[in-house]
Backbone as a ProteinNet text record, in pm:
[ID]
protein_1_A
[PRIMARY]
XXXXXXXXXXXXXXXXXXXXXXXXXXXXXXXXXXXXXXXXXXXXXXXXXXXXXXXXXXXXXXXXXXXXXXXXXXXXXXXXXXXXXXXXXXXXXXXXXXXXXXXXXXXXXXXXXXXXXXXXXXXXXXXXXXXXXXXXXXXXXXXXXXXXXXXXXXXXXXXXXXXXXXXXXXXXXXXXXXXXXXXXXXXXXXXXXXXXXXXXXXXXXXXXXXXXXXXXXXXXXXXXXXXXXXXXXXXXXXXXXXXXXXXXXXXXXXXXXXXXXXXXXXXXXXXXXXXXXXXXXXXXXXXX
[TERTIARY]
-856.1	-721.4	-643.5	-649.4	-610.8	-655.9	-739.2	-844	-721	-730.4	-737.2	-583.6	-484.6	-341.7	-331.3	-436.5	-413.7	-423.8	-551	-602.7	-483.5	-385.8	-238.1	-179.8	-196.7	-66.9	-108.5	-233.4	-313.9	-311.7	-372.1	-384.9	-244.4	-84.5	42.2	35.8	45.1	84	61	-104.4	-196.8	-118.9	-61.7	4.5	123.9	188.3	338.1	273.1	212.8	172.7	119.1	76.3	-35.6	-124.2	-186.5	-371.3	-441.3	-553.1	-703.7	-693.2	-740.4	-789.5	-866.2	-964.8	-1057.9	-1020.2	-943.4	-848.9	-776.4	-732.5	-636	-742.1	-861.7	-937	-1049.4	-1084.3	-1107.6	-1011.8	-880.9	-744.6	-759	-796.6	-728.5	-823.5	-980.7	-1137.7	-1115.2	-1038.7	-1033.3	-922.9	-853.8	-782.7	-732.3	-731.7	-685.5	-798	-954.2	-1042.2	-976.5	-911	-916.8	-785	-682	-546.3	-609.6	-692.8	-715.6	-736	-867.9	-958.7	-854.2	-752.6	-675.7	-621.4	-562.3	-463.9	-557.7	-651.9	-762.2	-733.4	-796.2	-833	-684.9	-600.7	-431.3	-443.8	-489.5	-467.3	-591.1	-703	-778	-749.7	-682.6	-622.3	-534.4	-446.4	-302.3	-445.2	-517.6	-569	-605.1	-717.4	-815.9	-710.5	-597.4	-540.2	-432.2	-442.2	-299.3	-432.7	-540.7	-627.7	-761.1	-718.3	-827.1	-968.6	-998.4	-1161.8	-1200.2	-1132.1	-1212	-1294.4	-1466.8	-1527.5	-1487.8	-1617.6	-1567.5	-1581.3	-1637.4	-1625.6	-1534.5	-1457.7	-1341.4	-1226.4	-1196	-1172.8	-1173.1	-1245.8	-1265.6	-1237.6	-1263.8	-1169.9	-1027.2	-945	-852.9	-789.3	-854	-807.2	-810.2	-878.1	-947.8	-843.2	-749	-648.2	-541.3	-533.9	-432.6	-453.9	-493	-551.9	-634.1	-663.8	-825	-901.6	-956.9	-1154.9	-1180.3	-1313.6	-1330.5	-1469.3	-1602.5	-1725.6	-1701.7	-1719.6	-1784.6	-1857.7	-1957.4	-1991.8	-1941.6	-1831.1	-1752.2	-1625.6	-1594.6	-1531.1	-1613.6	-1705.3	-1800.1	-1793.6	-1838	-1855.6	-1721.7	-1629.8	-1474.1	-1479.5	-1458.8	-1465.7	-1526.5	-1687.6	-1746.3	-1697.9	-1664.9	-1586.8	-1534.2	-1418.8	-1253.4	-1285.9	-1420.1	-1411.4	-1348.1	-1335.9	-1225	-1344.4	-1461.8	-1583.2	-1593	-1526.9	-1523.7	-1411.9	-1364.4	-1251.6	-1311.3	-1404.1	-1460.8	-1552.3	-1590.1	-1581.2	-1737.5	-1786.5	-1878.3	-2000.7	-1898.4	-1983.9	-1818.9	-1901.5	-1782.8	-1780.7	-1698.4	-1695.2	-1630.2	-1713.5	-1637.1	-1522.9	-1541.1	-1439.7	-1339	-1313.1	-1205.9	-1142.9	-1050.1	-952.4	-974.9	-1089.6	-1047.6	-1249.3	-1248.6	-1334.4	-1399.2	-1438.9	-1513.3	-1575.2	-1642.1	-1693.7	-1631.4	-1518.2	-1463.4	-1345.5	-1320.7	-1215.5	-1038.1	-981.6	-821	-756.1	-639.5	-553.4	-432.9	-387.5	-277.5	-133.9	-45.8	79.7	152.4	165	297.7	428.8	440.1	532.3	657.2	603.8	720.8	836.5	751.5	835.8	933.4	914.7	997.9	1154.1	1221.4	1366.3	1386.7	1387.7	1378	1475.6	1500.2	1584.9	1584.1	1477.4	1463.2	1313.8	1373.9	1198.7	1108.4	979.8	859.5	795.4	868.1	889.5	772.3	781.1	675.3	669.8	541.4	504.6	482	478	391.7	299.8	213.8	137.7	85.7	57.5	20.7	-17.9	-131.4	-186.8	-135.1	-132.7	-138.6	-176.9	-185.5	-238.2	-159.2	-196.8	-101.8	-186.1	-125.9	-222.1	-164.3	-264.9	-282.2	-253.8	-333.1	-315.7	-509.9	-554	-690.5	-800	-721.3	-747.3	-689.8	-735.7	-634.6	-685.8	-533.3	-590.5	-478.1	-521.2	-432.6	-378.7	-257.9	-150.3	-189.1	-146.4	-177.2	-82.8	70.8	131.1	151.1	260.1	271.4	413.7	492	672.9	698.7	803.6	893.5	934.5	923.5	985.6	1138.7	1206	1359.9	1384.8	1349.3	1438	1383.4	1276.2	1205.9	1173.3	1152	1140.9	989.2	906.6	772.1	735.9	655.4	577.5	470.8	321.9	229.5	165.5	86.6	69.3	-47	-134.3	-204.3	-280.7	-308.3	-367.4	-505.3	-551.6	-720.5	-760.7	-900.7	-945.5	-1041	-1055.1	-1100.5	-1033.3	-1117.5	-1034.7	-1063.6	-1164	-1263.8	-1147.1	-1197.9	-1129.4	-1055.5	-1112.5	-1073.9	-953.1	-922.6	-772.5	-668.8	-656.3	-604.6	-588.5	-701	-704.6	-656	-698.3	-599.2	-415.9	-366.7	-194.9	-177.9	-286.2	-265	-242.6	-340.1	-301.9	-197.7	-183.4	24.2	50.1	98.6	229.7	170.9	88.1	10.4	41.6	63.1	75.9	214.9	311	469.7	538.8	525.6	582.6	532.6	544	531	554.9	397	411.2	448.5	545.9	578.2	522.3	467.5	389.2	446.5	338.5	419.8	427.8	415.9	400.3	340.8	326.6	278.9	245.7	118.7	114.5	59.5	154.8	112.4	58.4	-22.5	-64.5	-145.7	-177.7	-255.9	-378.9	-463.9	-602.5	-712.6	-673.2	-785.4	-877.9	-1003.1	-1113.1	-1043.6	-978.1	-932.2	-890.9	-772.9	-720.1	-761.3	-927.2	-993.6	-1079	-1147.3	-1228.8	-1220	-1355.6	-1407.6	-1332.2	-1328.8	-1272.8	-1108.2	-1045.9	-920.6	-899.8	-952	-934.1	-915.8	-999.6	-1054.5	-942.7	-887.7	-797.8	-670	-653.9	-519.6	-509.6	-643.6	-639.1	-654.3	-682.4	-716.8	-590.8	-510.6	-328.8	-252.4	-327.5	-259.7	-185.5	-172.9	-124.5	-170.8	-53	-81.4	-114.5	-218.6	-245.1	-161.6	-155.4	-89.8	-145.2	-152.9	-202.5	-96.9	-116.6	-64.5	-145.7	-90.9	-194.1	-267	-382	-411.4	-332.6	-328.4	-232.9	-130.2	-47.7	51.2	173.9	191.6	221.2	402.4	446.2	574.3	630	502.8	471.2	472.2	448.3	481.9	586.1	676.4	762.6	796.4	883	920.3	821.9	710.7	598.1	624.1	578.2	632.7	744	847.1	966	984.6	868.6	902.6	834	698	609.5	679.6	800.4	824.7	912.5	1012.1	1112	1052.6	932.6	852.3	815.6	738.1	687.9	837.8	956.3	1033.3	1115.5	1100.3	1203.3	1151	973.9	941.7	824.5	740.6	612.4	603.8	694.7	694.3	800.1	862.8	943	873.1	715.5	653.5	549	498.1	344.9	236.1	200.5	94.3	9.4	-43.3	-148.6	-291.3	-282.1	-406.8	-353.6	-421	-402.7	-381.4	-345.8	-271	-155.1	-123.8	-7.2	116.1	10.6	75.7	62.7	22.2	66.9	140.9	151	277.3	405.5	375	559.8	567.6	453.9	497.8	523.7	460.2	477.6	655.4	680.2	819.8	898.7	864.9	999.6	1007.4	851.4	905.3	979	919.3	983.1	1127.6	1160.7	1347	1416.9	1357.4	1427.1	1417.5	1335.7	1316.1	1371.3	1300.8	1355.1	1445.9	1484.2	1613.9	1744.5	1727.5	1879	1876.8	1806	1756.4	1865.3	2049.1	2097.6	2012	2003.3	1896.8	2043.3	2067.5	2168.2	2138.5	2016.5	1964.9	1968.7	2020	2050.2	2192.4	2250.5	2433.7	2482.2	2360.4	2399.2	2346.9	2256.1	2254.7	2089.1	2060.1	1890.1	1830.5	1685.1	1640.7	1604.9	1664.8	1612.8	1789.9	1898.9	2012.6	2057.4	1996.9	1938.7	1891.8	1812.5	1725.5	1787.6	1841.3	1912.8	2046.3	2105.1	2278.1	2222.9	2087.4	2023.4	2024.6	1937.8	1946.1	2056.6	2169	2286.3	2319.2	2378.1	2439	2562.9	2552.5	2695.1	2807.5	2914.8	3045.4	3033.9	3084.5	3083.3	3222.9	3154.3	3248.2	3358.8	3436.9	3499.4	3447.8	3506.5	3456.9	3536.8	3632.4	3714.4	3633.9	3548.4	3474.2	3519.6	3617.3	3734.9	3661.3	3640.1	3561.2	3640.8
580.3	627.5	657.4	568.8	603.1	712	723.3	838.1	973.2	994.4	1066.7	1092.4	1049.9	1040.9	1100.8	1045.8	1080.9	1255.9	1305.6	1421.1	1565	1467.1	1545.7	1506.8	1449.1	1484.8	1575	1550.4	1644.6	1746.7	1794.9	1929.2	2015.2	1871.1	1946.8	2006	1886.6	1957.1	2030.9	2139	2215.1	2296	2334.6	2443.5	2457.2	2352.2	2420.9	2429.3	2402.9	2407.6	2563.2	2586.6	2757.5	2694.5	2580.8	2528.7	2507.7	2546	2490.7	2352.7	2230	2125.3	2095.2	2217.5	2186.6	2137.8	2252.7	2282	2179	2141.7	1989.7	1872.7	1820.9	1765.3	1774.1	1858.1	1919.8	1855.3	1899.5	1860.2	1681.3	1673.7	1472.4	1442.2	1479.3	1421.9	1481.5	1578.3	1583.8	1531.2	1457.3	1413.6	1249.9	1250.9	1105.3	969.1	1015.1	923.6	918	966.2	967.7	918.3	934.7	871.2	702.9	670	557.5	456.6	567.5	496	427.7	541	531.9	425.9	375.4	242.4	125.9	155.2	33.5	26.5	152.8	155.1	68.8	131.3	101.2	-74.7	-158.1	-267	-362.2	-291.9	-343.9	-338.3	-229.7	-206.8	-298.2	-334.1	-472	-568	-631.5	-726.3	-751.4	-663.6	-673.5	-690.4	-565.3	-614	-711.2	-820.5	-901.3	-1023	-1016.4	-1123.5	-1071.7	-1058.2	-973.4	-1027.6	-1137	-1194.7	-1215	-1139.3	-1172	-1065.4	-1119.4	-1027.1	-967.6	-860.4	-819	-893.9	-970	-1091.5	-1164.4	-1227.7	-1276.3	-1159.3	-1045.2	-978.4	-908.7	-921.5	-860.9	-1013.6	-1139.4	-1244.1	-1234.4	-1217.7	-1190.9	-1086.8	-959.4	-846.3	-942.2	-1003.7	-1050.4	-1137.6	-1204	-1290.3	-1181.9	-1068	-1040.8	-918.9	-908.6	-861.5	-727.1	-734.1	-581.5	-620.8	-534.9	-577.3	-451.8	-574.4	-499.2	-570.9	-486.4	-614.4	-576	-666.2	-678.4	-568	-537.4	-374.3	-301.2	-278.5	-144.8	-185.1	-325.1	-321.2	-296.1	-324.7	-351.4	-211.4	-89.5	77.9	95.9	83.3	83.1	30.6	-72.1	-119.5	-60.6	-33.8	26.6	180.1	230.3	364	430.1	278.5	298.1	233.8	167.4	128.4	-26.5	-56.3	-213.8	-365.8	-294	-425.3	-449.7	-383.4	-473.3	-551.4	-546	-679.7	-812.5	-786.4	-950.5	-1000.4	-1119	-1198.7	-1199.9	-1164.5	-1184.1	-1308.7	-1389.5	-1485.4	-1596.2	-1742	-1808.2	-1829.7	-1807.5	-1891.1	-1991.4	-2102.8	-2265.1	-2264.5	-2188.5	-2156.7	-2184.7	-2038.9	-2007.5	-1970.1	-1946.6	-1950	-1846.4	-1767	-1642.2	-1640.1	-1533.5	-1481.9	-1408.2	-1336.9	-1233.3	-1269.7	-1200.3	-1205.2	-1244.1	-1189.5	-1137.8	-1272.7	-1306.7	-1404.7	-1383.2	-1480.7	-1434.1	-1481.1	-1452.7	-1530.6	-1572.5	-1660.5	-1751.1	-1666.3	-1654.3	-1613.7	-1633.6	-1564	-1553.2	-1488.7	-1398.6	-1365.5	-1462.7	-1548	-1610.3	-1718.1	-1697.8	-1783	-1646.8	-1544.7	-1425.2	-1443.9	-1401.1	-1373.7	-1226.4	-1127.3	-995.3	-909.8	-879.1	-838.8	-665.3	-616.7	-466	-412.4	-321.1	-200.2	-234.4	-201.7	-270.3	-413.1	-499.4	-622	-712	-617.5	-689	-577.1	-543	-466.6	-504.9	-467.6	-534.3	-393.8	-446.4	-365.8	-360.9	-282.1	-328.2	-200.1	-259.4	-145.5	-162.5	-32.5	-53.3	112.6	15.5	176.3	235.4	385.4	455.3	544.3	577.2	586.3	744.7	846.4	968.8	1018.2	1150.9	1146.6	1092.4	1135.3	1071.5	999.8	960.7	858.4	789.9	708.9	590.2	635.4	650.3	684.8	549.2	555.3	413	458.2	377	414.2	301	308	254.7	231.5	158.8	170.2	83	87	16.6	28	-65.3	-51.7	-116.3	-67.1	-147	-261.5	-404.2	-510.9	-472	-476.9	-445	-378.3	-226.5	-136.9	-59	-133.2	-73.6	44.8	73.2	216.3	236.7	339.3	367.6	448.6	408.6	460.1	503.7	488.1	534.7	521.8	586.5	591.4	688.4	648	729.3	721.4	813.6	801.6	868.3	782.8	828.7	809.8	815.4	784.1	676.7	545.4	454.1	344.7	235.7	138.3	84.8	154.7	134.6	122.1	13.8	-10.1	157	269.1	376.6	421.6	382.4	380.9	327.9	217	112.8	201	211.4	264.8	399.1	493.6	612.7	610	501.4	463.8	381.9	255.3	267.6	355.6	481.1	519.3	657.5	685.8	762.2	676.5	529.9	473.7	459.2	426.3	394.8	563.5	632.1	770.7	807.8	738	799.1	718.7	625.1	566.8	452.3	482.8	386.6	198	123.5	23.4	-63.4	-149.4	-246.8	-342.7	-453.5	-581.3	-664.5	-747.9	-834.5	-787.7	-681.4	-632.1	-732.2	-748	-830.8	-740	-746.1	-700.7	-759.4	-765.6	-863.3	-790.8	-917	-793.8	-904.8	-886.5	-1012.6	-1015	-1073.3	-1122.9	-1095.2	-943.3	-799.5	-782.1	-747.2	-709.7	-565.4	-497.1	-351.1	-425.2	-520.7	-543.3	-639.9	-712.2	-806.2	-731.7	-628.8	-529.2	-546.3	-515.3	-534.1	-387.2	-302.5	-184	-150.5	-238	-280	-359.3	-483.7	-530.8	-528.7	-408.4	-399.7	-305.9	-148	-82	-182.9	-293.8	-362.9	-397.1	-489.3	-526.6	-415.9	-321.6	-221.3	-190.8	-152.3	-114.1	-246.1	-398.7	-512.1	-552.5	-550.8	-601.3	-723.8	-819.7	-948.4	-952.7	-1014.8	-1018.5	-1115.1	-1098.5	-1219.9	-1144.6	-1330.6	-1280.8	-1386.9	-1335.1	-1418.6	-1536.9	-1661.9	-1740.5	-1657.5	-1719.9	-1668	-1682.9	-1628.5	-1600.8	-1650	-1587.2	-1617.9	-1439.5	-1407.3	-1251.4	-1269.9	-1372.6	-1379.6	-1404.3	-1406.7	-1409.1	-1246.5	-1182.8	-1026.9	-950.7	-1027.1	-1005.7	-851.1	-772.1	-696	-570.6	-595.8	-491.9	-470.1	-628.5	-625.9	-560.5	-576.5	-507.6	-362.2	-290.5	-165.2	-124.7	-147.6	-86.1	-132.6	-222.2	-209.4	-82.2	-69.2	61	217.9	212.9	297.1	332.2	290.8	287.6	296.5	245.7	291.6	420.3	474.3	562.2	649.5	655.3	829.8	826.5	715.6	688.2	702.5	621.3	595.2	704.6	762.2	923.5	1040.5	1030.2	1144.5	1117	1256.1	1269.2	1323.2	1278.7	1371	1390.4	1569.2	1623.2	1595.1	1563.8	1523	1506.8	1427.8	1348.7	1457.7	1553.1	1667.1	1659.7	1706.4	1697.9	1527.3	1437	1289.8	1272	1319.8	1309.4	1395.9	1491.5	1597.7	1474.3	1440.2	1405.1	1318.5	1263.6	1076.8	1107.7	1211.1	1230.5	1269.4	1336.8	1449.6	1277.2	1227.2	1078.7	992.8	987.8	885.1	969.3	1061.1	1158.2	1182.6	1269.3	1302.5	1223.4	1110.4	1020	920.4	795.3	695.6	695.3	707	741.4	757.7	854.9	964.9	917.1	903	927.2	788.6	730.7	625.5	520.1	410.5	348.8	230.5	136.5	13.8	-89.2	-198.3	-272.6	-386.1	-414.3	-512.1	-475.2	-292.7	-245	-231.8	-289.5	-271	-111	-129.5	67.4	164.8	183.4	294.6	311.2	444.7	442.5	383.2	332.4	346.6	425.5	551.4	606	574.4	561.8	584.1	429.4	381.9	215.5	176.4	244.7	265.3	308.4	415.8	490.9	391.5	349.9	220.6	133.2	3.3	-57.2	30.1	123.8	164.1	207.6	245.9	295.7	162.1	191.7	126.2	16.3	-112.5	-178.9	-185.2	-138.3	-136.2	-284.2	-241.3	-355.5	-502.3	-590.2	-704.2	-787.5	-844.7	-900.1	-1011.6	-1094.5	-1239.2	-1338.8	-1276.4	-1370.5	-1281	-1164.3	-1126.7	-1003.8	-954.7	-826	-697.9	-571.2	-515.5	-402.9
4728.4	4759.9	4633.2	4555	4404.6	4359.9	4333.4	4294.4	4344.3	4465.7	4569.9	4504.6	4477.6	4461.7	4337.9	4255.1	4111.5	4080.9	4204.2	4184.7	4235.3	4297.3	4389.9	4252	4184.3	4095.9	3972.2	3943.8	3832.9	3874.7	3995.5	4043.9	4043.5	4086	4096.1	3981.2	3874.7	3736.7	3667.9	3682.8	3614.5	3720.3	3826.9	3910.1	3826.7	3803.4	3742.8	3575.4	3539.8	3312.2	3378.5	3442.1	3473.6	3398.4	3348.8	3340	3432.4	3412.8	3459.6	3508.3	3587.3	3571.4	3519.4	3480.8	3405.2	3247.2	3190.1	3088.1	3017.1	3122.6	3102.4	3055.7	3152.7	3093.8	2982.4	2963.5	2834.1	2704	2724.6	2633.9	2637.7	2744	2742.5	2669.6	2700.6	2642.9	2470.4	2469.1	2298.8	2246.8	2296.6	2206.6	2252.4	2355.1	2418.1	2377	2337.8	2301.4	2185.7	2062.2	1921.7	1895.4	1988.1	1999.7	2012.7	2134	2117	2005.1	1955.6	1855.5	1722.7	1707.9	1570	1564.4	1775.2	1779	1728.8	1742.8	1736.4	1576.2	1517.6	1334.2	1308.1	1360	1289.8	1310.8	1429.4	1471.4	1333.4	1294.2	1223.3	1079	1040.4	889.3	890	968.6	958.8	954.8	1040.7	996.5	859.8	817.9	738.6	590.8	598.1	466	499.5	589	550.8	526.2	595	559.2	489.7	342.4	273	283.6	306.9	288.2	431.3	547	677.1	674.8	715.6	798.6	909.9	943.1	1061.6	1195.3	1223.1	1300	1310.8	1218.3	1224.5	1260.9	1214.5	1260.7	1387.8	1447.3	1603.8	1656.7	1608.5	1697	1715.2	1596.7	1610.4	1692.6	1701.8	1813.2	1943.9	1978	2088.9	2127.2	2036.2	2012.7	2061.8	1961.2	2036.8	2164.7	2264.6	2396.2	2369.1	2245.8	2260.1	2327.3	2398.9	2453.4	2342.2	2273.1	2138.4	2112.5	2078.4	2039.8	1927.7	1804.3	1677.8	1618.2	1739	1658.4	1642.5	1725.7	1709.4	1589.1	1548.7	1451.6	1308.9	1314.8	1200.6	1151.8	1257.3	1219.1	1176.9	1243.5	1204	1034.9	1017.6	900	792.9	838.7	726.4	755.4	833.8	787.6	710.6	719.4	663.5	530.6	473.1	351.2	343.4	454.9	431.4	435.3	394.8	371	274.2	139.5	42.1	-14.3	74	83.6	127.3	166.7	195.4	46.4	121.6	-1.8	-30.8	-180.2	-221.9	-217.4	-322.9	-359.5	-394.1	-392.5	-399.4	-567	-656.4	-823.9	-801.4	-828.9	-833.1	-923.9	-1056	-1156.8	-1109.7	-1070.9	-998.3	-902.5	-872.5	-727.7	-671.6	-634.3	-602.1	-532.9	-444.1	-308.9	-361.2	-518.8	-528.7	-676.5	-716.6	-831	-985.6	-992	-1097.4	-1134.4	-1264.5	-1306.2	-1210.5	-1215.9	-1143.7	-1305.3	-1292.8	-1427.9	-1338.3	-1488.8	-1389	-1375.1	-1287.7	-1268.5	-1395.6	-1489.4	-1599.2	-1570.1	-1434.7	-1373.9	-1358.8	-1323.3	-1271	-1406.6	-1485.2	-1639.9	-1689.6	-1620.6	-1688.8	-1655.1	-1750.2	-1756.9	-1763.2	-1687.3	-1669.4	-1769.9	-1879.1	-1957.5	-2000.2	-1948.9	-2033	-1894.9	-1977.8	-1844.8	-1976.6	-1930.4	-1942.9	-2046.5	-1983.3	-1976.3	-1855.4	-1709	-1624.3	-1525.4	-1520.6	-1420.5	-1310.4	-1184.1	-1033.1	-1027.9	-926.9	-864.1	-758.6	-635.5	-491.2	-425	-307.7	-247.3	-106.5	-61.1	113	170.8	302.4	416	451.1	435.4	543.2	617.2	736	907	874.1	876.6	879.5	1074.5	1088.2	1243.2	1292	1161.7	1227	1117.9	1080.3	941	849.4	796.2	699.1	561.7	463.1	336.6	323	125.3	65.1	-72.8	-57.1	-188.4	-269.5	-377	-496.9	-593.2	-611.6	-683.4	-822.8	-890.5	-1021.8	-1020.2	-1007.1	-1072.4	-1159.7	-1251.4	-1368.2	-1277.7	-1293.5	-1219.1	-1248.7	-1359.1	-1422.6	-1357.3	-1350	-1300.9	-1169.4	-1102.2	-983.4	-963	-1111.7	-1093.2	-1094.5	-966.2	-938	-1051	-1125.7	-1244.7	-1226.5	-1133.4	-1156.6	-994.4	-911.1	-814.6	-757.6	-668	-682.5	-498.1	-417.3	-304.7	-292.7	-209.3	-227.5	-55.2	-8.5	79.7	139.5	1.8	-11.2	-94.1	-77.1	-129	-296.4	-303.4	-458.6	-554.9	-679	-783.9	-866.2	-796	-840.4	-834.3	-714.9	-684.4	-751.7	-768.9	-882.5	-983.8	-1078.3	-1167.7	-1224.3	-1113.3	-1114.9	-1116.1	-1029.2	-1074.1	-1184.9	-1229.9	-1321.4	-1465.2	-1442.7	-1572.6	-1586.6	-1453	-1460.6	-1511.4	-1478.3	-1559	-1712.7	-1733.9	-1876.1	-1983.7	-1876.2	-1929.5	-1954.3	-1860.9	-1856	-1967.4	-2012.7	-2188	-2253.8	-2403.3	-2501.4	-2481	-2474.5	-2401.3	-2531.7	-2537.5	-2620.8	-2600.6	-2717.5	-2712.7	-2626.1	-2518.2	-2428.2	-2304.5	-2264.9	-2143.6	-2040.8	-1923.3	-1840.6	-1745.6	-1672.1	-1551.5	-1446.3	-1337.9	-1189.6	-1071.1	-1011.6	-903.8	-792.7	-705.6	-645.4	-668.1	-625.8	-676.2	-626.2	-551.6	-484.1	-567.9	-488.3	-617.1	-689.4	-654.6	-727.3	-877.5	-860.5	-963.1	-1073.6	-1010.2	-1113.6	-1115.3	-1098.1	-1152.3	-1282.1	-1329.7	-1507.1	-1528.6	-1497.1	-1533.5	-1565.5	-1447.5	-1437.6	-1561	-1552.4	-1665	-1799.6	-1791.9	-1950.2	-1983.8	-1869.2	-1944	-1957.6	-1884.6	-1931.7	-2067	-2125.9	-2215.6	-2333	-2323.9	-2425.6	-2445.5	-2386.4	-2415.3	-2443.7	-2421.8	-2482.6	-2405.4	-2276.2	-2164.9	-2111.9	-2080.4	-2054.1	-1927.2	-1879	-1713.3	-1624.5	-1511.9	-1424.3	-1278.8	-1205.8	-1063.3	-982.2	-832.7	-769.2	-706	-656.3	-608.5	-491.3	-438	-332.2	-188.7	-105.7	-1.1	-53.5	-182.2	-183.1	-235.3	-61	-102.3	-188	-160.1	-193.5	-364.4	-426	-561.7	-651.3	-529.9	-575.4	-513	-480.6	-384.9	-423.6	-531.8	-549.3	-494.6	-527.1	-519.7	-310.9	-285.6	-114.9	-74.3	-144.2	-77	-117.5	-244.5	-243.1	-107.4	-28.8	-14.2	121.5	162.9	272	269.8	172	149.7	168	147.5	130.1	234.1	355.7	495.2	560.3	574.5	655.7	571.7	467.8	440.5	418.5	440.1	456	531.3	507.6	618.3	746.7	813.3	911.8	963.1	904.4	917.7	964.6	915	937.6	1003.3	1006.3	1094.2	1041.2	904.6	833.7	904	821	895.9	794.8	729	604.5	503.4	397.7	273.7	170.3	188.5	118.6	120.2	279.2	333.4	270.7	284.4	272.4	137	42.4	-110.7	-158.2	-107.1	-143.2	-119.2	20	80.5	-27.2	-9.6	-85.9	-222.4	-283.5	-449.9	-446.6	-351.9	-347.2	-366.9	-236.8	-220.6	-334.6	-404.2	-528.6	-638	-660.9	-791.4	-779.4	-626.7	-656.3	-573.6	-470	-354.6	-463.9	-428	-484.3	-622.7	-730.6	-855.7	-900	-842.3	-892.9	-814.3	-660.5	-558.3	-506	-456.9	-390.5	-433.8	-399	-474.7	-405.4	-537.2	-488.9	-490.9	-401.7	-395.1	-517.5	-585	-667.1	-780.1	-817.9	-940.7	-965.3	-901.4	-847.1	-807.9	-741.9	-645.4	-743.2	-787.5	-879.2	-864.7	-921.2	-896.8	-1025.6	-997.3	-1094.7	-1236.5	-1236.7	-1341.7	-1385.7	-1368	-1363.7	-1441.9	-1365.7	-1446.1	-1560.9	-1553.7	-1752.3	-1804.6	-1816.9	-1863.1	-1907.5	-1843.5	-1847.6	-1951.7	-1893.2	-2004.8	-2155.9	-2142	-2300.7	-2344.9	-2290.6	-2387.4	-2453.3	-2578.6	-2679.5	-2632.7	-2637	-2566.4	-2672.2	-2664.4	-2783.9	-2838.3	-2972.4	-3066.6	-3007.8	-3037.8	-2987	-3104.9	-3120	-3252	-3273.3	-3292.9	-3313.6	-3182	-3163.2	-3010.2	-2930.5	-2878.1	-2811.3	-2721.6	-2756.2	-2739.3	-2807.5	-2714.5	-2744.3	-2884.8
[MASK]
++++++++++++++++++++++++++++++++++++++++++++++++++++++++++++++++++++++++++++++++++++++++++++++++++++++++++++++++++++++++++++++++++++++++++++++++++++++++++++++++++++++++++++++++++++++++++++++++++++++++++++++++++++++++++++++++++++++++++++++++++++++++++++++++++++++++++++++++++++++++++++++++

């Protein structure tokens, strides 16, 4: 009887669109399976990167937790798709604190007294949901003046990524001794490769503890600013399309227009700029 009801209202509606029934289903079978699939990818990318060392097993428990009917295999192809299997964890180092191969260093972030731009860098990755695929951003900010320095989007999660935003900002100015750079304790950012260009420019390392995202807070709160003020605004059509916008928003939005309430209303480049001017000479009672 259902059936039967459903076919009076399909059949109405292909009378008033002037389609086929055929037509129409054709349209649903191409596109309504792939609408699905994406809710799924989108539901597994929040997992996988808020809990970087779950397999895909643990992973498909959790869907399961929250009401998918979902087997394991079909997260597993998912996963290895989207590239999000090497986020799990290698091998354990008794050393140290960390799920993968490679050394962590300890947090120097947090002994900072923030006084000048490049003083302490952050750095942080995340997803953004295409219409039929997940690509990933890659950023680097001045902690001081929040201003996005180097950035880079790709279609995987490989230490390549990293590395490519790292070296815009490494490229946009003259790094003074002491530099620090933070970031959490992802294989991208303990990569021997990663590593090594830090130290080659003389950059001090720092990580965050493990699950501890509130240690990079700034980096967190750009990449939330970021997803609601142009991400989640649009509807990219491919990773063309979504590095144009995103390059356009950091360069003349973000950067440039963007007033940050933590810079006392002013943008970041507008910011650097105030810091480096000259402050008038003071007397000795302190009268300018």
């Amino acid at each position: 009887m259902m059936q039967r009801e459903g076919h009076v209202e399909i059949a109405s509606a292909c009378e008033l669109a002037g389609v086929s029934r055929a037509g129409l289903y054709r349209e649903y079978c191409d596109h309504a399976p792939r609408e699905a699939e994406m809710e799924l990818r989108d539901a597994i990318q929040r997992i996988a990167t808020e809990n970087r060392f779950y397999g895909y097993r643990r992973v498909a428990a959790e869907l399961r937790q929250q009401g998918w009917v979902v087997n394991h295999k079909a997260v597993l192809r998912v996963m290895r798709e989207d590239n999000l299997l090497c986020l799990r964890k290698r091998r354990y180092v008794i050393t140290t604190d960390s799920r993968h191969p490679f050394g962590v260093y300890p947090n120097l972030s947090k002994e900072l007294r923030l006084e000048r731009v490049n003083q302490l860098w952050v750095a942080d990755i995340t997803y953004i949901r295409l219409r039929e695929q997940f690509v990933y951003l890659a950023v680097v900010l001045d902690a001081f003046s929040r201003r996005a320095l180097g950035w880079a989007l790709r279609e995987t999660l490989e230490a390549e990524l990293a590395i490519a935003a790292l070296e815009r900002a490494l490229a946009d100015r003259p790094l003074p001794l002491g530099l620090v750079h933070h970031s959490d304790q992802g294989v991208q950012y303990a990569s021997k490769e990663y590593i090594e260009k830090l130290l080659a420019h003389g950059v001090l390392i720092s990580m965050s503890r493990k699950a501890s995202p509130w240690e990079n807070a700034k980096a967190e709160s750009f990449m939330k600013t970021l997803k609601t003020e142009e991400v989640l605004l649009h509807d990219y059509r491919d990773i063309g399309d979504a590095r144009a916008a995103i390059n356009r928003f950091l360069e003349e939005v973000y950067n440039r227009k963007r007033l940050h309430s933590g810079l006392g209303y002013v943008s970041p480049i507008t910011f650097e700029a105030q810091a480096a001017a000259p402050r008038p000479a003071t007397t000795e009672d302190g009268s300018a």
